[in-house]
N, C-alpha and C positions, 0 to 999 in steps of 0.2 A: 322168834318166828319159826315156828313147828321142828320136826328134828330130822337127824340123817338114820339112815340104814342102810346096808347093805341088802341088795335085791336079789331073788333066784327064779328060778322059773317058775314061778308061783304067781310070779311079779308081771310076767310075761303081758296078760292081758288091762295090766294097770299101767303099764308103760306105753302101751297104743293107746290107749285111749290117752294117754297124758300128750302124745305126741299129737292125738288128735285134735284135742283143744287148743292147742297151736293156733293162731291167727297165720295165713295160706303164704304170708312172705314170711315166717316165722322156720314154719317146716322147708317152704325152697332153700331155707338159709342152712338149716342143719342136715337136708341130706342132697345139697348144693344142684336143686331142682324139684322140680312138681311132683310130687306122687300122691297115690289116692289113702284114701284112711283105709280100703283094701292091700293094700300093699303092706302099709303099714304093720296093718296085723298079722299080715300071714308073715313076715317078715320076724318079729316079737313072737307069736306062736313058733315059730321054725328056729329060736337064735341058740347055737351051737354054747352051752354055757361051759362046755369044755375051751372053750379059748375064749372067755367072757367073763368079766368084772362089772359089775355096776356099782354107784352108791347112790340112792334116792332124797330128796327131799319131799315130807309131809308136812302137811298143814293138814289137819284139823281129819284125819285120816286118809285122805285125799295125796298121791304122788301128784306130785307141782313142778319137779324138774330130776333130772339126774344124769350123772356122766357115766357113762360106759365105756371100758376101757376092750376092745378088741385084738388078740394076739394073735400072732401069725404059725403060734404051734400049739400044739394042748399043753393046757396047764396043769402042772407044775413044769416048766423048761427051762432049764438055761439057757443063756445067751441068746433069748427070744426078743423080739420088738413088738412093741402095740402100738397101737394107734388110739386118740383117743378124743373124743363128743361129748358134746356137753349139749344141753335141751333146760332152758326153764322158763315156765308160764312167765307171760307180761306182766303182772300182778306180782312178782315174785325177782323181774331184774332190779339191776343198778341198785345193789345193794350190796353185794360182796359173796353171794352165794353162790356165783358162777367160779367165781378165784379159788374159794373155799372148798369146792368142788373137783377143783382143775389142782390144788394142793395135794388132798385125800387120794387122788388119781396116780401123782408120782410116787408115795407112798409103797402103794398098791402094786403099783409097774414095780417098782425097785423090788418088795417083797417076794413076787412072782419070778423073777430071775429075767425079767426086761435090759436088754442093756440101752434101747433105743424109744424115745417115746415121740412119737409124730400126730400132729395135730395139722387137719387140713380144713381151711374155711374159704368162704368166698370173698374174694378183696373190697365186698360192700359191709361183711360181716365185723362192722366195729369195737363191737364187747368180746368179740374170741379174739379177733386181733390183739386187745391192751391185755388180756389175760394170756396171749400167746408173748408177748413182748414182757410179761413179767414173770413167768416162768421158765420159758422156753430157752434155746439157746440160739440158734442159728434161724433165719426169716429170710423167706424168699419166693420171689412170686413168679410160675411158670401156668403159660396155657389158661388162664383166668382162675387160678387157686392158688391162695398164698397157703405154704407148706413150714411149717416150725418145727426145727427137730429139738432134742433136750436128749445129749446122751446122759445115761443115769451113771450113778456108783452103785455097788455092788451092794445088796443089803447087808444091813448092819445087826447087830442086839437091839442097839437105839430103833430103827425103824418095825424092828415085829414088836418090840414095844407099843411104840406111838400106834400102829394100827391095832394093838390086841387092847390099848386105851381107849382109841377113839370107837373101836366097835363096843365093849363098857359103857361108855359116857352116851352113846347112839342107844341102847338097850335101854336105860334108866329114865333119858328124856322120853325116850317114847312111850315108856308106861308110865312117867305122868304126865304125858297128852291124853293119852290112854285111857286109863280107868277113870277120873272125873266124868268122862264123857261117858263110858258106859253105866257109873253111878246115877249122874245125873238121867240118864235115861230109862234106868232099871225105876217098876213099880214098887213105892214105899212100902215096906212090913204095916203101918198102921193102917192103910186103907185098904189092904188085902181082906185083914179082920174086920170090918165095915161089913 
């Protein structure tokens, strides 16, 4: 079911709109209250990608979901903290691609020189809570927001590994999403000569 990538500001206006297709307790849940699809985008048009990670999820070219990891210094720092969101279309939970997600995310934090990774949802928000409780390390719920922290270890060889894999393995699936879809779409050579 479609592939992952890594996002950049390119992405900016595919990611409001992704956040926009949202069903409206969807987006109260991921930025833990009402905002408009204005907001949203000047929000995504304005996001500082110097202290900003994302990894996307595509279906069929179309962004459907992805986490965004937000750091508290510019990137590359040491002994910096993130925070970190997760967003995926209805059509697209309760499958394991939030987990799968919220995994790629520690990664990412560890590689960047994170020593702290905090995940803040609302105490209705069931699917970030089990994916907070299976990754996370510490849970605790203050002022109507449960707060997960996960302190990291220090990157490794193994982990710019696993990420210099998984963005490979993200490259390859995506161009054979990819080009079928623009083969299939592109006008045949024999009917050109017609």
């Amino acid at each position: 079911m479609g592939h992952f990538r890594k996002l950049g500001s390119v992405d900016a206006a595919a990611m409001a709109a992704h956040l926009c297709r949202l069903p409206a307790q969807d987006r109260r849940l991921r930025f833990h209250g009402t905002v408009s699809p204005a907001w949203i985008e000047s929000r995504y048009a304005g996001l500082d990608w110097g202290r900003a990670v994302a990894v996307g999820l595509f279906d069929a070219g179309t962004l459907r979901g992805f986490v965004e990891l937000a750091f508290d210094t510019p990137l590359p720092a040491p002994e910096t903290r993130a925070e970190l969101a997760i967003s995926i279309e209805p059509a697209f939970q309760r499958v394991g691609l939030g987990r799968a997600l919220a995994a790629r995310a520690v990664t990412i934090a560890r590689n960047r020189g994170a020593q702290r990774l905090t995940m803040l949802c609302l105490p209705e928000n069931l699917p970030m809570r089990r994916i907070a409780k299976r990754l996370m390390g510490v849970m605790h719920q203050e002022d109507g927001t449960v707060e997960a922290d996960l302190d990291l270890t220090a990157a490794t060889p193994l982990s710019y590994w696993l990420e210099a894999v998984q963005d490979t393995a993200d490259a390859l699936s995506g161009g054979l999403e990819f080009w079928p879809r623009v083969l299939r779409s592109a006008p045949h050579t024999a009917e050109q000569g017609a």
